[in-house]
C-alpha atoms as a printed R data frame, in Angstrom:
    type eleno elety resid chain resno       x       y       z
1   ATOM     1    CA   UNK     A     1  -2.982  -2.067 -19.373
2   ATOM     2    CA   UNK     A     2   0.504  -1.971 -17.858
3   ATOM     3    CA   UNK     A     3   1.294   0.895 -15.316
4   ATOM     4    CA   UNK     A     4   4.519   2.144 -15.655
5   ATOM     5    CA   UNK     A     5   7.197   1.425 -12.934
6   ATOM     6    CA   UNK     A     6   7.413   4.828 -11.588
7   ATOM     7    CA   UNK     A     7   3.545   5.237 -10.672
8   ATOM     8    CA   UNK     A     8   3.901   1.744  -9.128
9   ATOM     9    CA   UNK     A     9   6.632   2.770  -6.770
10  ATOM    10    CA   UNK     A    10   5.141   6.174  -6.121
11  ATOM    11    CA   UNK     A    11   1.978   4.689  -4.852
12  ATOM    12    CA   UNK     A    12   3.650   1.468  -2.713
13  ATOM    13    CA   UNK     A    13   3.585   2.566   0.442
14  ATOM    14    CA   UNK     A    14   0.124   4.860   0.771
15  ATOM    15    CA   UNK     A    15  -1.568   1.638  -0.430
16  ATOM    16    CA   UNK     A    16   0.373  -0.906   1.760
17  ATOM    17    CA   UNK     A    17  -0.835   1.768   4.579
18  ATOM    18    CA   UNK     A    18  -4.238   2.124   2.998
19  ATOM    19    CA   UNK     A    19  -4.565  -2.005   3.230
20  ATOM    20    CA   UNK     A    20  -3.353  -2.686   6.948
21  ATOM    21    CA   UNK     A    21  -5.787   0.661   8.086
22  ATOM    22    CA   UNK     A    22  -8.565  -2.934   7.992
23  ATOM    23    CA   UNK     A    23  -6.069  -4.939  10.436
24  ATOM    24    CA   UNK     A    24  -2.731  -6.812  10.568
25  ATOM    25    CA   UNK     A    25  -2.244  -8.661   7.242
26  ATOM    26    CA   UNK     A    26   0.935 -10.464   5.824
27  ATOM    27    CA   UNK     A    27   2.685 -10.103   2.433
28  ATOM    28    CA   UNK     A    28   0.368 -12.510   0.484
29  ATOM    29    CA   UNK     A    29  -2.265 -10.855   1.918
30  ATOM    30    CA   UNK     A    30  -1.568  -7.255   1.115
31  ATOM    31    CA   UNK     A    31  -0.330  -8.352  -2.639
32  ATOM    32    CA   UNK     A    32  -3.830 -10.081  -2.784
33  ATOM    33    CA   UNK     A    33  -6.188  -7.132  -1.324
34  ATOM    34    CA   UNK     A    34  -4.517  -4.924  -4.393
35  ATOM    35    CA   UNK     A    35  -4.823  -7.274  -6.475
36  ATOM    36    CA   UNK     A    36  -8.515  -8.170  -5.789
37  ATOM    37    CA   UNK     A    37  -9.737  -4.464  -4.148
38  ATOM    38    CA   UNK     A    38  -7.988  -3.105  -8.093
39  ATOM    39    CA   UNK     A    39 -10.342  -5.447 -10.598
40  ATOM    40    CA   UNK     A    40  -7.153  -6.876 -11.764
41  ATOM    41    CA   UNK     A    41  -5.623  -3.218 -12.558
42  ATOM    42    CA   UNK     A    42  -2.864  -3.321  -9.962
43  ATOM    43    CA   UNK     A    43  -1.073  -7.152 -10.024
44  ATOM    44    CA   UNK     A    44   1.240  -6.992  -7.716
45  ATOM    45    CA   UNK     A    45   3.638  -9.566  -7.002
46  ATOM    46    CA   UNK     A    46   4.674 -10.757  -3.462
47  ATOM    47    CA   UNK     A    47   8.694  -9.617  -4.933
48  ATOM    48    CA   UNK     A    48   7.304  -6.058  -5.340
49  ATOM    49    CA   UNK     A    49   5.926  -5.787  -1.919
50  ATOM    50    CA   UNK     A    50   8.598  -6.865   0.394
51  ATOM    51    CA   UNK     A    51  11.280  -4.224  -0.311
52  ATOM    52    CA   UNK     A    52   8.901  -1.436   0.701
53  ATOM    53    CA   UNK     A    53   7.652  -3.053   3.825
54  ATOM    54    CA   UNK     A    54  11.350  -3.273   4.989
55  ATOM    55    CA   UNK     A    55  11.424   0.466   4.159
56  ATOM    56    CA   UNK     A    56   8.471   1.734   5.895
57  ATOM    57    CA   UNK     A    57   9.261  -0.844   9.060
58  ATOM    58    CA   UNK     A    58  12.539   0.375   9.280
59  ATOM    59    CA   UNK     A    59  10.856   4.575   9.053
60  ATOM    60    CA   UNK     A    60   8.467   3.478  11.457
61  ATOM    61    CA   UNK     A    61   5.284   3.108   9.777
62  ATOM    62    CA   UNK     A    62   4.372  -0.396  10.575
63  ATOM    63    CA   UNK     A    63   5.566  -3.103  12.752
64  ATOM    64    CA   UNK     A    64   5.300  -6.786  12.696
65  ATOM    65    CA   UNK     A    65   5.205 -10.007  14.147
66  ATOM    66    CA   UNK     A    66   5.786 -13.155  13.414
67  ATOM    67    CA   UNK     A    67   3.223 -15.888  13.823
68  ATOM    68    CA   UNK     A    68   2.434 -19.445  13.903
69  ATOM    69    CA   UNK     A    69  -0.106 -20.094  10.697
70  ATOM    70    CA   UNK     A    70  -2.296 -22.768   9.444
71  ATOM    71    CA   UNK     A    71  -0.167 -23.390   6.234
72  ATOM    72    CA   UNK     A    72   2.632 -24.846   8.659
73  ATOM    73    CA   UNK     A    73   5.497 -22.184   8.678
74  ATOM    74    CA   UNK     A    74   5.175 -18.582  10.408
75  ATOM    75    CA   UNK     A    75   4.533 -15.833   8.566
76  ATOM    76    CA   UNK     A    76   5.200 -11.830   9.532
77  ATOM    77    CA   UNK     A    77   2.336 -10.047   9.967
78  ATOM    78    CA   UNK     A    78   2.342  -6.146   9.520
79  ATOM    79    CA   UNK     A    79   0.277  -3.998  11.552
80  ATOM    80    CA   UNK     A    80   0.281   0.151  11.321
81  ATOM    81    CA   UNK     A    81   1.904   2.264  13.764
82  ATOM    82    CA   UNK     A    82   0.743   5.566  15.370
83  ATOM    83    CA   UNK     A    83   3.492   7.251  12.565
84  ATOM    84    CA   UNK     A    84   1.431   5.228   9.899
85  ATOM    85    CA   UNK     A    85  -2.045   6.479  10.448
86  ATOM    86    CA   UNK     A    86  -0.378   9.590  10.744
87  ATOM    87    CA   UNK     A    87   1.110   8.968   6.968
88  ATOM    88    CA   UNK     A    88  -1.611   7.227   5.916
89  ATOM    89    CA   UNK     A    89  -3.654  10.592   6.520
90  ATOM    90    CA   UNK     A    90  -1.539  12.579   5.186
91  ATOM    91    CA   UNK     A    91  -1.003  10.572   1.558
92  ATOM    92    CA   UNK     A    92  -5.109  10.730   1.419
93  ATOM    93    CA   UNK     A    93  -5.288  14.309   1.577
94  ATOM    94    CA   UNK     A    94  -2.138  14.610  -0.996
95  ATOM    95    CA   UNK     A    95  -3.275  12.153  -2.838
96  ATOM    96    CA   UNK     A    96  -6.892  13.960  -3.415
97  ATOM    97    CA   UNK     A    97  -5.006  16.989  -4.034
98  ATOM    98    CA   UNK     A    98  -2.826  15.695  -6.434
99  ATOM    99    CA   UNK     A    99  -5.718  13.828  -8.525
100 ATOM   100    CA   UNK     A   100  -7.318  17.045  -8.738
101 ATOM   101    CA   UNK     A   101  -4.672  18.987 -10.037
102 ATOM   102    CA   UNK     A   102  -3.534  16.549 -12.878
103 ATOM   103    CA   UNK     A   103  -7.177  16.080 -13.783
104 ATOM   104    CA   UNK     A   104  -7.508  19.806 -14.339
105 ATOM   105    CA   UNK     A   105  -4.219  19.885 -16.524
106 ATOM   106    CA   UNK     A   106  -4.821  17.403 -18.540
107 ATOM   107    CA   UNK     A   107  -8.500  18.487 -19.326
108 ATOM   108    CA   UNK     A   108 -10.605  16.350 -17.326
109 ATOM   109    CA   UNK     A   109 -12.456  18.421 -14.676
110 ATOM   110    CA   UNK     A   110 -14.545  21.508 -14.680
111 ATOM   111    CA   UNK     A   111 -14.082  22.669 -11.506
């Protein structure tokens, strides 16, 4: 099953955070620990990720680095800043909340 764009892009950036809260990680990387950590659900493509790690660099959320690597040419690494644990926090507890209330509208919790 195919998510539709809009859930994609809503969810970018809490799960970019969500995946460098476990250490410093480059592109590759972070596309890959989605890919695996989802069973498959959430394929994301290197060409999805990079646009919103230039977003949330430039707001402040992460930083980077670049570094030699074993493959032969640098790569950037990404790391979270104090403002992205911060955010990170903060798109958990929304996140829970917002779970919760769609479940209960569209029938699918008791409580």
């Amino acid at each position: 099953m195919r998510f539709r764009k809009e859930l994609i892009g809503s969810t970018t950036a809490p799960l970019v955070l969500a995946v460098l809260s476990r250490g410093e990680s480059y592109g590759y990387e972070i596309a890959r620990a989605v890919n695996v950590d989802s069973d498959g659900a959430l394929e994301w493509q290197e060409g999805t990720l990079y646009p919103a790690l230039h977003k949330m660099e430039k707001d402040g959320l992460i930083a980077s680095a670049w570094r030699d690597s074993d493959a032969g040419r640098p790569r950037k690494y990404y790391r979270l800043t104090e403002s992205g644990w911060k955010a990170l926090e903060e798109y958990r507890a929304e996140w829970d909340r917002y779970v919760w209330a769609v479940a209960r509208v569209m029938g699918r919790s008791s409580s």
